[in-house]
N, C-alpha and C positions, 0 to 999 in steps of 0.2 A: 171403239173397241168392243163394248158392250154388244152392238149391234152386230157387229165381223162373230160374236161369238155364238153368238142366237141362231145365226144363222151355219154354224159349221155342225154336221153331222152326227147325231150321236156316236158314241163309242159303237152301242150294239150293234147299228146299222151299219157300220164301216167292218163289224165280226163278220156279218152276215151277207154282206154284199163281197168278203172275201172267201168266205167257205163255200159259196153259188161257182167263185175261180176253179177252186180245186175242185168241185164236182165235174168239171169241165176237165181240167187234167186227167179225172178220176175214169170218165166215158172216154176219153180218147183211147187211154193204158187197154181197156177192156175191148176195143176195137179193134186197136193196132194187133193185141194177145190173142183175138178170133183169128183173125183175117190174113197174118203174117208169121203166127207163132204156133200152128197148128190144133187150132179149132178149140182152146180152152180157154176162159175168163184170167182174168189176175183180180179182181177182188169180188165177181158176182160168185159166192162159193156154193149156194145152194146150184144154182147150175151147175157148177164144176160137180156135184155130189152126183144129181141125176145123169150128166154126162156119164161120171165115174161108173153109175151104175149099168150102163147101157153098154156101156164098154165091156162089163162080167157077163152081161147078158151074152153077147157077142164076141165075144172072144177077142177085144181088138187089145192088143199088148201096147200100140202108142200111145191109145184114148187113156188108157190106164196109167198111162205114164208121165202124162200131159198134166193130165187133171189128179194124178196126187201129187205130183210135185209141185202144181198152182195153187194145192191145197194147204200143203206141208209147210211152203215157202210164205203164202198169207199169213199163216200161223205161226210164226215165227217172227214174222215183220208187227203183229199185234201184241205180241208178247214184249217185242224190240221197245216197240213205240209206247207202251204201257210204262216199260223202264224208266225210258229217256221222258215222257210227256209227263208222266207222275196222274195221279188221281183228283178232285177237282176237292179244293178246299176251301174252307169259311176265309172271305175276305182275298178270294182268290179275284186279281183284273182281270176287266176284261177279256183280256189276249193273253193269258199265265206266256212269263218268258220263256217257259221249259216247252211249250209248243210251239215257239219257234226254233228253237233247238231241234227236238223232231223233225222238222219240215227242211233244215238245214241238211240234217240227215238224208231222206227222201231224195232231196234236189241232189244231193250227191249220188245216189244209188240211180239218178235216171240221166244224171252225168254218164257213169261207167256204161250204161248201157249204149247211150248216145254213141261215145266211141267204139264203143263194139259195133253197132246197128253199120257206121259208116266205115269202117274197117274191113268190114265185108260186104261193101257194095251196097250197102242198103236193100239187099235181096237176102237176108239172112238161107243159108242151107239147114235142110233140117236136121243135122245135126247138132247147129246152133238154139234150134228151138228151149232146151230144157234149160239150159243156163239163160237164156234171156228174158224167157217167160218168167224162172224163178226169179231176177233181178227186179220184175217189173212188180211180180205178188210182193214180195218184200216189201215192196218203196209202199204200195197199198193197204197192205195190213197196217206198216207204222203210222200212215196217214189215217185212218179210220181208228184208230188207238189214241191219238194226240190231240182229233177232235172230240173225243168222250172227257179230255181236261176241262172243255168250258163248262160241262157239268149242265148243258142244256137238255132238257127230254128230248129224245126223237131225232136231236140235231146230227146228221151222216152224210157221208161224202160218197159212202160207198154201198152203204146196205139203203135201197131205199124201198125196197116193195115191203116195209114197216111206214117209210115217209106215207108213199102211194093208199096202204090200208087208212092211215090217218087223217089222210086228206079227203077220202069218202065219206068215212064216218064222220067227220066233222059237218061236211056238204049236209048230208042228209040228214042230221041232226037238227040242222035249222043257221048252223054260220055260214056268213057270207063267204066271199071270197077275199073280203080284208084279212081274216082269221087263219087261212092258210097260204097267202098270198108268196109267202117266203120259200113255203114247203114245194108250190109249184116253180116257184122260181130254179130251187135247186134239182129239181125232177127235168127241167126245159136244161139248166146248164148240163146235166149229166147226157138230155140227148143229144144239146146240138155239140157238145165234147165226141162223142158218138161217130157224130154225124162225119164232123171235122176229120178225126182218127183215120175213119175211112174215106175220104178223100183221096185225105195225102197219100194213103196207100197206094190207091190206085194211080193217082194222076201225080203225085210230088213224094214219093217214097224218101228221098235225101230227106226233105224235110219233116219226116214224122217226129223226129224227138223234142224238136221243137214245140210240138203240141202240150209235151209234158214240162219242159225247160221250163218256157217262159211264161206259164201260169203261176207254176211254182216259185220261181224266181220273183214274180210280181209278188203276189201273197207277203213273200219274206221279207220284200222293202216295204209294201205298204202297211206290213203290221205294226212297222216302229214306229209307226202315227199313230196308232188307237193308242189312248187314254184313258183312265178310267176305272 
């Protein structure tokens, strides 16, 4: 027993080998919302800001409309997710059960979208654009709000050109790559989530919400194992 025990995983590693998933969900969300939902992010929002701005420049009334409702709708889903995730406290576990509650949330909000996405052929019209983009910001904002409960610095699913700065400065500072080994991990799942996103688009559109589904879905059963 002693030995089966030594050898099972830490708690943190089992946190962080599933927040690397949802970075992965996280890059798909922002691929699928370029490539399908009319050219704006659902949780890279400083893009969505320069977009925004390019669009005044330019006079484009969709760009504007695209990228403040991707904006509006994050912001909203952070606020959500802040609610339901709650702030990170002394003698909080591991895994606080109120972020999995969040993440319940999420997986439900990429549910709705899911039957809408395939309700309409999986070719959404653009008319569909503003209510499915906004579905997808929502479920991102509360996911990037639920991971600021574990109360770790720097830890993000979604903002990571803070991760990306970190992991420079650390480089050149003098640590190895034991030191930010986790930060590039979650930086590789958000691109091959990316990668994934845009695939499916192109070659298996039926199957894009799956990209989000069943990361998330995963996350939420494997978190009732961590311990700790």
């Amino acid at each position: 027993m002693a030995a089966t025990a030594s050898r099972a995983p830490a708690p943190t590693s089992v946190r962080d080998g599933l927040v690397v998933v949802l970075a992965v969900a996280s890059g798909a969300t922002d691929a699928v919302g370029f490539l399908a939902l009319g050219s704006a992010f659902t949780s890279v929002m400083t893009g969505n800001m320069v977009l925004f701005g390019m669009g005044l420049a330019h006079g484009d009334g969709a760009a504007l409309a695209l990228t403040a409702v991707a904006i509006a709708s994050f912001v909203a889903g952070a606020a959500l997710g802040a609610r339901v995730a709650g702030t990170p406290r002394p003698g909080d576990p591991v895994w606080p059960g109120r972020v999995r509650v969040a993440l319940a949330v999420e997986l439900a909000l990429f549910a709705v979208f899911a039957l809408a996405w395939w309700a309409l052929g999986s070719a959404p019209p653009e008319g569909a654009f503003l209510p499915l983009l906004a579905l997808n910001a929502v479920a991102l904002g509360l996911q990037s709000s639920a991971i600021q409960r574990f109360g770790v610095p720097g830890l993000s699913t979604t903002y990571l050109t803070g991760t990306l700065t970190s992991v420079v400065g650390r480089l050149v500072s003098g640590h190895g790559l034991r030191a930010v080994g986790h930060s590039l991990t979650i930086l590789a799942g958000l691109v091959g989530g990316a990668a994934l996103g845009a695939a499916l688009v192109r070659w298996a559109p039926v199957a894009v919400p799956l990209a989000q589904l069943l990361p998330v879905g995963l996350v939420l059963l494997a978190s009732r194992r961590v311990r700790g």
